[in-house]
C-alpha positions in Angstrom: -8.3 -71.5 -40.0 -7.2 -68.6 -42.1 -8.3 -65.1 -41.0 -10.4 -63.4 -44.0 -8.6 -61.6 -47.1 -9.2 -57.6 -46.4 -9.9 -55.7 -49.6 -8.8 -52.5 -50.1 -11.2 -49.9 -51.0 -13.2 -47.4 -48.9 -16.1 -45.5 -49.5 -17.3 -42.1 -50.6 -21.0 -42.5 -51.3 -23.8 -45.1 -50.1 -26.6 -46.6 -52.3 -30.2 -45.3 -51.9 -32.9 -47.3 -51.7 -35.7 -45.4 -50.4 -38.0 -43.7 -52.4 -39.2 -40.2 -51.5 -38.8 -36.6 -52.7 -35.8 -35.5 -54.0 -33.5 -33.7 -52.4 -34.1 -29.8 -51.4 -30.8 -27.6 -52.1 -31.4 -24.1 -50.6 -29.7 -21.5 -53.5 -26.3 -21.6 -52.2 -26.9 -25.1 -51.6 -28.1 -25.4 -56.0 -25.2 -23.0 -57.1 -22.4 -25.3 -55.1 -23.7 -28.5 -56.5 -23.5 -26.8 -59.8 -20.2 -25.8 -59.4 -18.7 -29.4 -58.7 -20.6 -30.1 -61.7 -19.3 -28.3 -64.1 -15.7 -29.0 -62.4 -16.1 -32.5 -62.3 -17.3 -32.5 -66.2 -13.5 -31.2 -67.0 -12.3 -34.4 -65.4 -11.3 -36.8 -67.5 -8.8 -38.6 -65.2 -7.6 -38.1 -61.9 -4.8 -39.5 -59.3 -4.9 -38.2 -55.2 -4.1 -39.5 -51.9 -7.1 -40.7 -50.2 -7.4 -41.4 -46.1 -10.3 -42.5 -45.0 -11.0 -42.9 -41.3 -14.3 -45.1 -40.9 -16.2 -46.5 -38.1 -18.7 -49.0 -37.7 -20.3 -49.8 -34.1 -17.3 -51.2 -32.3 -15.5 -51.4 -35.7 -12.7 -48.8 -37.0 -10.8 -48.6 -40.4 -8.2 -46.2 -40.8 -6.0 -46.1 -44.3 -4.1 -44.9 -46.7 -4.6 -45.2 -50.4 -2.9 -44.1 -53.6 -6.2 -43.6 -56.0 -6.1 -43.7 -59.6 -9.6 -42.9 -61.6 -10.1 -42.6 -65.7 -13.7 -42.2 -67.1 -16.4 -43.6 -67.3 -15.3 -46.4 -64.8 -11.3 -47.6 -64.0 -10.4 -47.1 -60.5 -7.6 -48.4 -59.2 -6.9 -48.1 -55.2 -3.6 -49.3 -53.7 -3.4 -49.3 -49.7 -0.3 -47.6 -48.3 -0.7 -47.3 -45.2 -3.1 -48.9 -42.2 -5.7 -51.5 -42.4 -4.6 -54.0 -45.0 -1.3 -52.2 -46.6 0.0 -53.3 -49.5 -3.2 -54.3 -50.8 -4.7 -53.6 -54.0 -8.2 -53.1 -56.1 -8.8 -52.4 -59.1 -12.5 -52.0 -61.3 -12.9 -51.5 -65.3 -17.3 -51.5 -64.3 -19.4 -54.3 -63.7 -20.6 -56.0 -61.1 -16.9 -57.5 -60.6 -13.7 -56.2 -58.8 -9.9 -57.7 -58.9 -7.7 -57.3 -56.0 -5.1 -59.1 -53.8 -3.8 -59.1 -50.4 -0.2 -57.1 -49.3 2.6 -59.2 -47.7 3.2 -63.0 -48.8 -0.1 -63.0 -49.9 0.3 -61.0 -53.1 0.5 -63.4 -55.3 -3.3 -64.8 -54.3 -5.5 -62.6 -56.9 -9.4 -62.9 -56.1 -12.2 -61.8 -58.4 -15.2 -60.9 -56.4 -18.7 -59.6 -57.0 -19.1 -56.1 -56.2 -21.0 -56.3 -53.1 -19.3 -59.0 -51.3 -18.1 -59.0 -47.8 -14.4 -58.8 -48.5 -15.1 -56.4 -51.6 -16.6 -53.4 -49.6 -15.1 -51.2 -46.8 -16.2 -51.5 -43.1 -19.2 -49.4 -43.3 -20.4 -51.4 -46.4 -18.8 -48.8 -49.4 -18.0 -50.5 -52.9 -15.4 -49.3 -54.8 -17.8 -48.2 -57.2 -18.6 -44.5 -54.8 -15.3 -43.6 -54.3 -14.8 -41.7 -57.1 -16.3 -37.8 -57.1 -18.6 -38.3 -60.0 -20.2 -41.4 -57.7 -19.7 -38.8 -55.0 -21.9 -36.3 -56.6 -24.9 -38.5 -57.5 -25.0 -39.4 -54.6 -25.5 -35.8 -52.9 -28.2 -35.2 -55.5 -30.0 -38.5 -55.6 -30.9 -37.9 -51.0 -33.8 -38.1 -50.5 -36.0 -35.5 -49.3 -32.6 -34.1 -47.4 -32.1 -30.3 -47.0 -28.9 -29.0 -48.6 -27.2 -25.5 -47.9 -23.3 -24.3 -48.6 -21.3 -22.1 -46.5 -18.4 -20.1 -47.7 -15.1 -21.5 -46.0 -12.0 -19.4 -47.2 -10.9 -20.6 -50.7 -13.6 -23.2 -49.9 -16.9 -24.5 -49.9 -18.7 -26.5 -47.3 -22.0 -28.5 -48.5 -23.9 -29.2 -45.5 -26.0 -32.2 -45.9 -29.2 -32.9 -43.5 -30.7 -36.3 -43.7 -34.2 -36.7 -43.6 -34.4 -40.5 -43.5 -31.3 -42.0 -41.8 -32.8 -45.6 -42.4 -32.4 -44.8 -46.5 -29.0 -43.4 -45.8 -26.9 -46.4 -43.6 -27.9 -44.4 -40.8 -26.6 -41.6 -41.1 -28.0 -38.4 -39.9 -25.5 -35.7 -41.5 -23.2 -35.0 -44.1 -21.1 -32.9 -45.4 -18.3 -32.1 -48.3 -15.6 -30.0 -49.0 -14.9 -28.3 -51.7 -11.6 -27.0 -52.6 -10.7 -23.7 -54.5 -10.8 -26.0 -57.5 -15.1 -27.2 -56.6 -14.2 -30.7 -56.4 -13.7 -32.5 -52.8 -11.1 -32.2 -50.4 -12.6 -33.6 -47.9 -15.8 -35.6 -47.1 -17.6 -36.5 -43.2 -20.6 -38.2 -42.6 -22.2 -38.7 -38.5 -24.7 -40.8 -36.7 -25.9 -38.6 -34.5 -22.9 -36.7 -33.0 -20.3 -39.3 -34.0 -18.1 -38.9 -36.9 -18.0 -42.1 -38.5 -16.7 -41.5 -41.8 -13.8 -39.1 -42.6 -12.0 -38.4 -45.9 -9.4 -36.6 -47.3 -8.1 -36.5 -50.6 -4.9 -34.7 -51.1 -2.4 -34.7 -53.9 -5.2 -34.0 -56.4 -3.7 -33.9 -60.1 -6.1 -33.6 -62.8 -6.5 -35.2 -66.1 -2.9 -37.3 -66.1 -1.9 -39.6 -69.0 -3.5 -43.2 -66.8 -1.9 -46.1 -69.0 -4.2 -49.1 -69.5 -1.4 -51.4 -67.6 -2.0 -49.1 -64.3 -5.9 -51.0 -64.5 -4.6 -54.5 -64.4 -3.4 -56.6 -61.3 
């Protein structure tokens, strides 16, 4: 019996399906939200290094992807290193993704639904919240979490208290980095005192000339 196909993508955001009161942002909190804002509205295309360290009860992913992103919705996430290298995904929107598996499996090309098990990183990310805009709306969509910023050097720290863990996969914490630039450089979530998600994204280079081919598998 074959062992499963892994996919390649990881998340940065989860899905919220409680309802409740909005987020509360304390005034550093509101003025560092509207700083990634109004940096992530002069995006129009992006391409970093993304590693992602996540774990899942007894479960742990670590890669390495090279991560290519052009508004509104082509993402395209190659792994590099880790967990399923040579691997790659790729989304144009929808409720579909493309990918296929690295080594001799290459040439095996799957189109899945967005949510299935091999379409959806270990803690249960689509590729859909990796990028920082899905990033973002996710911060301000918490529910009736408290969020502050603290001043880190050249960066920002958004500091993320969950109030309902059960709407939020659990977790109880979470917090972003913001680089002298007001988008992410790095991105943690906890379960209690355990770091369970960890992200990095290095590399940054904003607004490159993406061609269409880099979008097809």
């Amino acid at each position: 019996m074959k062992a499963p196909i892994a996919m390649p993508w990881a998340a940065a955001a989860v899905v919220i399906l409680a309802s409740a009161a909005p987020a509360s942002a304390t005034a550093g909190g509101d003025r560092a939200l509207a700083r990634y804002a109004a940096a992530w509205d002069t995006v129009q295309s992006y391409t970093c290094v993304m590693t992602a360290h996540e774990v899942s009860g007894t479960h742990v992913q670590d890669r390495t992807y090279d991560y290519k992103f052009r508004k509104p919705h082509d993402t395209r996430m190659d792994v590099t290193g880790g967990d399923g290298r040579g691997s790659a995904a790729v989304w144009n929107g929808g409720d579909r993704v493309k990918g296929h598996q690295g080594g001799f499996l290459s040439f095996i090309h799957l189109n899945l639904d967005i949510h299935a098990s091999l379409a959806v990183s270990v803690r249960g990310a689509t590729i859909a919240e990796t990028n920082f805009g899905a990033l973002l709306d996710h911060l301000k969509g918490l529910k009736s979490a408290t969020i502050d910023a603290t001043p880190d050097g050249d960066q920002t720290k958004i500091n993320v208290a969950v109030a309902d863990p059960s709407a939020d996969g659990n977790i109880t914490k979470e917090q972003v980095t913001l680089g002298a630039n007001d988008l992410p450089v790095e991105y943690d979530q906890w379960e209690g005192d355990a770091l369970v998600k960890h992200i990095t994204y290095t590399q940054f280079v904003r607004n490159p000339a993406i061609p269409d081919s880099a979008f097809n598998l």
